[in-house]
C-alpha positions in Angstrom: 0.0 0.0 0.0 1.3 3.8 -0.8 2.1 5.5 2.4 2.6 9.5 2.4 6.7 8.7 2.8 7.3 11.0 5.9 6.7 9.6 8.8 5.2 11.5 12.0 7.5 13.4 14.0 10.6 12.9 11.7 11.6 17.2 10.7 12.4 18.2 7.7 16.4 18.2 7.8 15.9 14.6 8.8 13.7 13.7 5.9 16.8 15.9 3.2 19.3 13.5 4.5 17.8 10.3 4.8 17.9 8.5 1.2 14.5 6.8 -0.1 15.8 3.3 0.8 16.4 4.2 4.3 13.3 6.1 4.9 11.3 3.0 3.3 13.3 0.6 5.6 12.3 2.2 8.7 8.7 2.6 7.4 8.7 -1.1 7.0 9.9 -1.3 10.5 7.2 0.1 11.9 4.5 -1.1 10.0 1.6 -2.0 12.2 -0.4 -5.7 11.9 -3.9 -4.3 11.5 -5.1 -7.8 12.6 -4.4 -7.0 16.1 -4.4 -2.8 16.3 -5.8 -2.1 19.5 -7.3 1.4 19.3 -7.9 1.6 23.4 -6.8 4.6 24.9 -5.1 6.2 21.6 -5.8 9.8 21.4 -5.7 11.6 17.8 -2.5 12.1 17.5 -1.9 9.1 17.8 -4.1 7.3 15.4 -2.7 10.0 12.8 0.7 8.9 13.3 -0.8 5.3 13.0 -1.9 6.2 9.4 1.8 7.4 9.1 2.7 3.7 9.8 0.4 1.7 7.5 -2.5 1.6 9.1 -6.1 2.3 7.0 -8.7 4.1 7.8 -10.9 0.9 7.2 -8.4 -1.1 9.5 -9.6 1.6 12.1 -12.7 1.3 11.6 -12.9 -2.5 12.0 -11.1 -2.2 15.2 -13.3 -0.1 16.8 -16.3 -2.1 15.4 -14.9 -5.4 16.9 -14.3 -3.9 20.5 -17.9 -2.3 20.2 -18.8 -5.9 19.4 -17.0 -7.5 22.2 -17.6 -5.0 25.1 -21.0 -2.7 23.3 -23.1 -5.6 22.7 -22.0 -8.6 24.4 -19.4 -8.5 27.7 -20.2 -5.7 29.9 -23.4 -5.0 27.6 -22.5 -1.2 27.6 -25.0 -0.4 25.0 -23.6 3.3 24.5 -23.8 2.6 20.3 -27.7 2.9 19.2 -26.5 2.3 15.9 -23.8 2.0 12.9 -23.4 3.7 10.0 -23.9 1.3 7.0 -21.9 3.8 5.3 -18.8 3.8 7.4 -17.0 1.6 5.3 -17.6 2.8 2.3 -16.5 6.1 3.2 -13.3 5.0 5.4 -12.2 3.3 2.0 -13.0 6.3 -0.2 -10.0 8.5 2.7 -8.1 5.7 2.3 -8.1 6.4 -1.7 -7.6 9.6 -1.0 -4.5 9.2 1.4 -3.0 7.6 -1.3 -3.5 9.9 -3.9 -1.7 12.1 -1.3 -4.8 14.3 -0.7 -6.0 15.0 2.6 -9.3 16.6 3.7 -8.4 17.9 6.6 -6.8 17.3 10.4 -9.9 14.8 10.8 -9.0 12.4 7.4 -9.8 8.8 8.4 -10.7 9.1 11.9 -14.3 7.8 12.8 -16.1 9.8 15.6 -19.3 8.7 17.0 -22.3 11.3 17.1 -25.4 11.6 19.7 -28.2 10.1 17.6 -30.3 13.8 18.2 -27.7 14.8 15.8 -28.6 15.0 12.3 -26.4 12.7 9.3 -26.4 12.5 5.5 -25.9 8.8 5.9 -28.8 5.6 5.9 -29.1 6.0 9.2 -32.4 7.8 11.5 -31.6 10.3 13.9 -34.1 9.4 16.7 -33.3 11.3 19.7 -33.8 8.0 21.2 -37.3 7.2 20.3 -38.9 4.7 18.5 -41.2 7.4 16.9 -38.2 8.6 14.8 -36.9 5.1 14.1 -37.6 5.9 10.5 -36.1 9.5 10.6 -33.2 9.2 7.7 -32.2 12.6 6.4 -30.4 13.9 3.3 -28.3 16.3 5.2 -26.0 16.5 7.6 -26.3 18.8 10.5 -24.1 22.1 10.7 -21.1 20.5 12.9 -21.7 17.1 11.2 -20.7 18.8 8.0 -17.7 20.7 9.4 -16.6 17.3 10.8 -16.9 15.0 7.5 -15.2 18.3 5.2 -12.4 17.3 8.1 -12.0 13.9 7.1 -14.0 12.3 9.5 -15.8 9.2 9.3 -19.2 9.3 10.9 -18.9 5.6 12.9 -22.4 5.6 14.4 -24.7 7.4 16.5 -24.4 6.8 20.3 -27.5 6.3 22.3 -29.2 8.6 24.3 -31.6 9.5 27.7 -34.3 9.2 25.6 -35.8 13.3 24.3 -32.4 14.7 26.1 -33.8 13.2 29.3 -36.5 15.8 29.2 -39.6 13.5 29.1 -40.3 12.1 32.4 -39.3 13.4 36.4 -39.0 9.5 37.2 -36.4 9.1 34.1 -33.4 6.6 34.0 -30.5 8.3 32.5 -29.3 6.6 29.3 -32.6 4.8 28.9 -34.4 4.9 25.5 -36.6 3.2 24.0 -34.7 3.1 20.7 -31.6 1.8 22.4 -32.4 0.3 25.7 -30.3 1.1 28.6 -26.7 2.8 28.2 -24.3 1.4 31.3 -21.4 3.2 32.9 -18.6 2.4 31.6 -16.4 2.3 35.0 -18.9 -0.3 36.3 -22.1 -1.9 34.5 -24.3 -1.6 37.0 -24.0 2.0 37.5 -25.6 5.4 35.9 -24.1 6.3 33.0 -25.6 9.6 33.7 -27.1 11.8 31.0 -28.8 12.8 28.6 -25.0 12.5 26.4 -24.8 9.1 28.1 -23.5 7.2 25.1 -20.9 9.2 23.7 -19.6 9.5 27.2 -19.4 5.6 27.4 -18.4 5.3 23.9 -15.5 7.4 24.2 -14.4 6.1 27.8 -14.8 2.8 26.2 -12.6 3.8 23.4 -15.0 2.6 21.2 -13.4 6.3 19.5 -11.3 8.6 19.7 -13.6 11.3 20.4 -17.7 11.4 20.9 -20.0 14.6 20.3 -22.5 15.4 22.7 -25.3 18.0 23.6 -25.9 20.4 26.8 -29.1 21.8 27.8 -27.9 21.7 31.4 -25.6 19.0 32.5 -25.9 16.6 29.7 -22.1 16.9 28.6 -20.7 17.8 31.6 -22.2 14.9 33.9 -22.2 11.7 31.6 -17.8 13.2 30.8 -17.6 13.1 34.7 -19.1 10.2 36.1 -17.5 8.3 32.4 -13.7 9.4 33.2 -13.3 12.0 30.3 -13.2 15.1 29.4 -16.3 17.0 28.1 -16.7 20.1 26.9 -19.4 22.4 26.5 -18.6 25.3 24.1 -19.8 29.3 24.8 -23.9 28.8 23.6 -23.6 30.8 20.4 -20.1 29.5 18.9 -21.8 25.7 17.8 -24.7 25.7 15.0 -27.5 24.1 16.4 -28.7 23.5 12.7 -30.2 19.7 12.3 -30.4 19.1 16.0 -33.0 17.6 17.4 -33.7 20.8 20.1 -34.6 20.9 23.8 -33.9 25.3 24.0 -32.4 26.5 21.7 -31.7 29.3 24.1 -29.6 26.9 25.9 -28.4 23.7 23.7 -25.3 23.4 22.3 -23.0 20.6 20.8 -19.9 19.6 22.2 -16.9 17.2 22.1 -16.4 14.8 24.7 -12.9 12.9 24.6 -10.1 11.5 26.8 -7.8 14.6 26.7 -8.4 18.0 26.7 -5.9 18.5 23.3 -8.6 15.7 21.5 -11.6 18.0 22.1 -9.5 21.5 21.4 -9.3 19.5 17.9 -12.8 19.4 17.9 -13.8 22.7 19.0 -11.2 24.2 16.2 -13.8 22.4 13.8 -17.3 22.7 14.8 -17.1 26.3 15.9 -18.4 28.4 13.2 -16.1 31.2 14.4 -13.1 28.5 15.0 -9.9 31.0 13.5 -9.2 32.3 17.4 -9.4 28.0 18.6 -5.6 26.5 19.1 -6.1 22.6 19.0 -2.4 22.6 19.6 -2.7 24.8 23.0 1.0 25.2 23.4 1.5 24.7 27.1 5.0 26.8 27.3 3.1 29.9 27.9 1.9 28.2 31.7 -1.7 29.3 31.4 -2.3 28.5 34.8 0.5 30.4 36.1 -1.1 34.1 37.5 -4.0 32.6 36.9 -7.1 33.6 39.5 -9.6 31.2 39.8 -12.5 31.2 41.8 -13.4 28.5 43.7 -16.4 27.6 44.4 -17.7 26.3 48.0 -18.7 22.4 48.4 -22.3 21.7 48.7 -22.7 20.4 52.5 -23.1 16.4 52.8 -20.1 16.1 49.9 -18.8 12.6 50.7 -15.6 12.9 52.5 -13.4 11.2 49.0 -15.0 14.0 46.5 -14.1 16.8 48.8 -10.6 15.3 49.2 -10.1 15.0 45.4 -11.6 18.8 45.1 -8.9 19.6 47.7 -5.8 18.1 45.9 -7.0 19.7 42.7 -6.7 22.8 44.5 -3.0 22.1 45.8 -2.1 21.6 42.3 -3.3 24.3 40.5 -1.2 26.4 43.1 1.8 24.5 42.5 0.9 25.5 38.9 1.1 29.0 40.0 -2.7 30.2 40.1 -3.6 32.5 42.4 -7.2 31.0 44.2 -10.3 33.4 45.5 -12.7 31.5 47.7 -16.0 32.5 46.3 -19.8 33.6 48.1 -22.1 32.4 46.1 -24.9 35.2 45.1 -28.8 34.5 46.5 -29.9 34.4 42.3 -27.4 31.9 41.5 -29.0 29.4 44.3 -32.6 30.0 43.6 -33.0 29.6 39.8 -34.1 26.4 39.2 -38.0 26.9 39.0 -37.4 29.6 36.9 -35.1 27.6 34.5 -37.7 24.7 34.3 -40.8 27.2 33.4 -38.6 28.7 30.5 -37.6 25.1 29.4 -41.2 23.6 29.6 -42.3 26.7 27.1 -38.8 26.5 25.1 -39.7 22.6 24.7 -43.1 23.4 23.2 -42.3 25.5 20.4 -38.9 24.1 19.2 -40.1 20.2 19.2 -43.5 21.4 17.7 -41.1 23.5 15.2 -38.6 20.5 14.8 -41.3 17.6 14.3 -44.0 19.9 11.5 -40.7 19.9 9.4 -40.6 15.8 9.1 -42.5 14.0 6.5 -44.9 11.3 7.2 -42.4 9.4 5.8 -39.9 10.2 8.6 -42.1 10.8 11.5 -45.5 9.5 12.4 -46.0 12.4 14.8 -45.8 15.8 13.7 -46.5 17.5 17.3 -45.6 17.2 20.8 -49.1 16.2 21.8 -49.1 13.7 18.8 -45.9 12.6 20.4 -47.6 12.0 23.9 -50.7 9.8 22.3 -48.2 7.7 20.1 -46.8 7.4 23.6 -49.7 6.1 25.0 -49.9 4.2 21.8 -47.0 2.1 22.4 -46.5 2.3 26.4 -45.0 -0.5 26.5 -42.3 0.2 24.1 -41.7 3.6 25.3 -43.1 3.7 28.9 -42.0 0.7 30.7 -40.0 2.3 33.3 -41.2 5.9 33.4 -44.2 8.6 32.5 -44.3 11.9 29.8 -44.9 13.8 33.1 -42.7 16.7 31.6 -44.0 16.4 28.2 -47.7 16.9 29.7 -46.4 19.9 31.5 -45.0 21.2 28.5 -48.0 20.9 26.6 -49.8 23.4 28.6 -47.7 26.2 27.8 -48.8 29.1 25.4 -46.0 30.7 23.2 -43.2 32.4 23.9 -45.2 35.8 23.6 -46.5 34.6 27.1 -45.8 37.2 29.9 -44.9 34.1 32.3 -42.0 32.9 30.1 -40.9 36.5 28.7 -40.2 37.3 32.9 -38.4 34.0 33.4 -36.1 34.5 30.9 -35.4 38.1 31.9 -35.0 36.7 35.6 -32.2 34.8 34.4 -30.5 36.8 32.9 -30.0 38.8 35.2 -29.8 36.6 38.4 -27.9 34.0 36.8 -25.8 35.8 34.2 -25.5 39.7 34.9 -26.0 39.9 38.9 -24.5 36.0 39.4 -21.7 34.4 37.1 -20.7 38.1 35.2 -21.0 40.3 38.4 -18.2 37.2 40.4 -15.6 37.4 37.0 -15.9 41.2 37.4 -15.5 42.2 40.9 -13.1 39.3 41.4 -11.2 39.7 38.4 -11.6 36.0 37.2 -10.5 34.2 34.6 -11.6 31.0 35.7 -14.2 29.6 38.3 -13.7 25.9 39.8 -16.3 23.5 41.3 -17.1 19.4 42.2 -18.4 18.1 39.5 -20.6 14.9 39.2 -19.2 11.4 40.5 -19.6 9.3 41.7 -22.1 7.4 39.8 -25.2 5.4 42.1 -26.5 2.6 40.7 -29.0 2.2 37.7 -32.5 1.8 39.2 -35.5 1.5 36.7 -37.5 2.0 40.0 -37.0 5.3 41.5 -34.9 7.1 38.6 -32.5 9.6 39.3 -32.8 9.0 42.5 -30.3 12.1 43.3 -28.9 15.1 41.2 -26.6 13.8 38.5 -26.2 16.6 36.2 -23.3 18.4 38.2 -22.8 21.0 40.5 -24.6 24.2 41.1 -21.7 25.8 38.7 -22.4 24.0 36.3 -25.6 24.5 35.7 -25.5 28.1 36.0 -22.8 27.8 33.1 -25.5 26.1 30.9 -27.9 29.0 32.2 -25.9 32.0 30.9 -24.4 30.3 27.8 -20.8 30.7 29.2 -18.4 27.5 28.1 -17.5 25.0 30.7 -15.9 21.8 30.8 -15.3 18.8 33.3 -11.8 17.2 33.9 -11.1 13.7 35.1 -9.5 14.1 38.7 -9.5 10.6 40.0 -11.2 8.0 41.1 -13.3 7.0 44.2 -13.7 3.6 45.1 -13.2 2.3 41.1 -15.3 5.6 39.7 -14.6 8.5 38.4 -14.8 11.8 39.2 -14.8 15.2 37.6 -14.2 18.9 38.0 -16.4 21.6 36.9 -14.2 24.6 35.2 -16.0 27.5 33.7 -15.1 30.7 32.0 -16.8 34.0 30.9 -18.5 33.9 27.4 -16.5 33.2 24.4 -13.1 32.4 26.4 -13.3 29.2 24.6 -9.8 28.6 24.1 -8.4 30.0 27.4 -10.5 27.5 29.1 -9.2 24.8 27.1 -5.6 25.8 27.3 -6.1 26.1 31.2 -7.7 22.7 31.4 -5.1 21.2 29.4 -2.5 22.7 32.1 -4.1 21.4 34.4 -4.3 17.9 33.2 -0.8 17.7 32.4 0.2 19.2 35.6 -2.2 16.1 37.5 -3.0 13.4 35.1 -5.6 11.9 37.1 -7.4 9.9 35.0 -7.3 6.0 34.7 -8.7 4.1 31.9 -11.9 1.7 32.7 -11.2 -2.0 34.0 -14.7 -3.4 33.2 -14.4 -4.6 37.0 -17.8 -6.3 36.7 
């Protein structure tokens, strides 16, 4: 097979001095067996310099699909994949042509990425924001990001399961359950909550059945799957990712994201999918020690955090001053601990109109429902396809909702805006002179229970949530485990300091490197 003839990491006063035969000899050398590549663990860089060594995309590929095989659908039953792309091969061959031609879409070319199936793709393939209503859902265009991604070179593996309607259906919910793809385990230990609603690109990636996953935030749903799943996940400023062929909760509030194991693998990401991506460094060049002046805010424990978590929060602490930050205990404004109701009222109306909106654009062919309260009776329709575990208690709440003309919604919005954004998160960067803010994050996970639900706040801490609130970018980082699980930290910066988050994440994680791969324990 042609190979590009220089090989990854070899400059280019090596490459002048090295005659053909030699270079081809230590090519040789280093040729990988594709029969047994193991792609567990291996970050982007590293597949790419893979590529560099023989490997094919279509190699890749089948290595992923085999350990989805072995530990997605049989051994630990992890069920984060709802489904595969028929045309994954087809199009891993076609980079493969490509690659030898010597032509090279982009920083992506051959690397498959799975997406979150409320996530629109040009391939044969429904996106069914895990319901069976959209099981028939196949569209001829991919979704804004999706787009970005494939003119990257990526190949679109499959689309990752799902809490079922971004786990915005029922108060009882199980997160990672849908009726289109069952029930998505944790990937640090089978039994547990793989949290949600991004559970399956959390597990998928954590699994390595990837490189890198993309998920979606409303409030929590990157950011808590990434933590109690041992990667990183991040949620971009609210504006920067097109929400275009999403399947929307808020569009006020939703936005895609990258979840990965390193902060550098979802940089990569971000440098793609954001539609104003020139000021995004996927390298983030640590010489410039981002952390070092740096003043953080930290934010206070909730009281009852287990004894471990508030350990771990502690260490953290030690070593971003070791790093050189500078650390400002924080008070927490009254608006940023009473917002909740408020939030749920604008999300019940927000919920309405978009889902009405999203669903009137489908054909019959694609969608046997065409409004949320034809949604609810197909529901009832097929309870016990769709209901078996829990209710549409939030879908029948968000029926009753006028427009967003409605006095009642118009004031909620308003209210958090200013008590979440302007008089809470804005007002602590400004008078504190912030760059960052620090917080527990989820972890770690309880068990699955089809019973009670969520039997306990999963979606991270308050910080958070008021970051998913006010549209400012936030991301978790693996610090650790606690008794076999993982646990994450909640960093957050003002709006649109994207890469200055990332670059003082990936400080961070150099500076600790804390995380620790799955053992499938169970």
């Amino acid at each position: 097979m042609k190979r590009r003839s220089v090989l990854l990491g070899i400059g280019a006063t090596s490459i002048n001095l090295a005659l053909p035969g030699q270079i081809a000899k230590a090519a040789a050398a280093t040729r990988l067996n594709a029969s047994n590549f193991d792609p567990s663990e291996l970050d982007i860089d590293a597949l790419l310099g893979a590529f560099e060594r023989g490997l094919s995309s279509e190699e890749l590929l089948e290595a992923y699909l085999k350990r989805i095989e072995r530990l997605d659908q049989a051994g630990p039953d992890l069920r984060s994949v709802l489904a595969i792309n028929p045309a994954a091969r087809a199009n891993a061959r076609q980079l493969d042509a490509e690659r030898r031609s010597g032509t090279l879409r982009g920083p992506l070319h051959g690397i498959p990425i799975i997406i979150k199936d409320n996530i629109e793709t040009a391939d044969p393939l429904a996106t069914t924001a895990g319901s069976i209503a959209l099981a028939h859902a196949k569209h001829s265009n991919d979704a804004a990001l999706v787009a970005r991604l494939r003119a990257a070179g990526a190949v679109i593996l499959g689309k990752a399961n799902l809490s079922e309607w971004a786990n915005f259906r029922s108060t009882r919910s199980m997160s990672g359950w849908s009726s289109a793809g069952g029930q998505t385990r944790n990937a640090y230990d089978p039994l547990r909550n793989p949290s949600g609603s991004s559970s399956g690109s959390a597990v998928a990636a954590a699994a390595s059945f990837c490189a890198v996953a993309i998920g979606t935030e409303t409030d929590g749903s990157i950011l808590s799957p990434a933590a109690l799943n041992g990667i990183v996940g991040f949620k971009p400023t609210q504006t920067r990712v097109s929400g275009a062929g999403i399947v929307p909760l808020s569009p006020r509030q939703d936005v895609a994201g990258p979840m990965a194991r390193t902060v550098r693998d979802a940089a990569r990401i971000a440098a793609i999918i954001f539609e104003d991506s020139l000021d995004i460094d996927p390298v983030l060049d640590l010489s410039t020690e981002p952390l070092r002046g740096c003043r953080i805010g930290v934010w206070p424990a909730a009281p009852g955090l287990r004894k471990e978590v508030a350990e771990r929060y502690g260490a953290v602490q030690d070593v971003l001053r070791a790093a050189g930050a500078v650390l400002v205990e924080l008070s927490i404004p009254a608006g940023l601990q009473q917002y909740g109701a408020t939030e749920y009222t604008a999300l019940l109306y927000e919920f309405k109109d978009a889902l009405d909106r999203y669903l009137a654009n489908l054909s019959r062919e694609q969608s046997p429902v065409s409004s949320l309260i034809e949604l609810m009776e197909f529901n009832r329709q097929h309870a016990a396809q769709v209901m078996p575990h829990f209710g549409q208690e939030i879908f029948e709440q968000a029926a009753e909702c006028g427009p967003l003309t409605d006095t009642k919604y118009l004031e909620a919005v308003e209210l958090l805006r200013v008590s979440v954004d302007e008089q809470g998160l804005g007002s602590l960067f400004d008078t504190q002179q912030l760059r960052l803010m620090i917080a527990p994050g989820s972890g770690p996970a309880e068990l699955i229970d089809h019973v009670w639900g969520n039997r306990r706040d999963t979606g991270g801490a308050a910080l958070g949530s008021a970051a998913a609130v006010a549209g400012y970018p936030s991301l978790t980082l693996p610090i650790g485990l606690v008794r076999s699980l993982p646990l994450g930290l909640t960093m957050v910066a003002p709006r649109n300091a994207d890469t200055d988050l990332l670059a003082c994440a990936a400080a961070l994680e150099a500076a600790a490197q804390l995380r620790q791969a799955p053992q499938f324990l169970r």
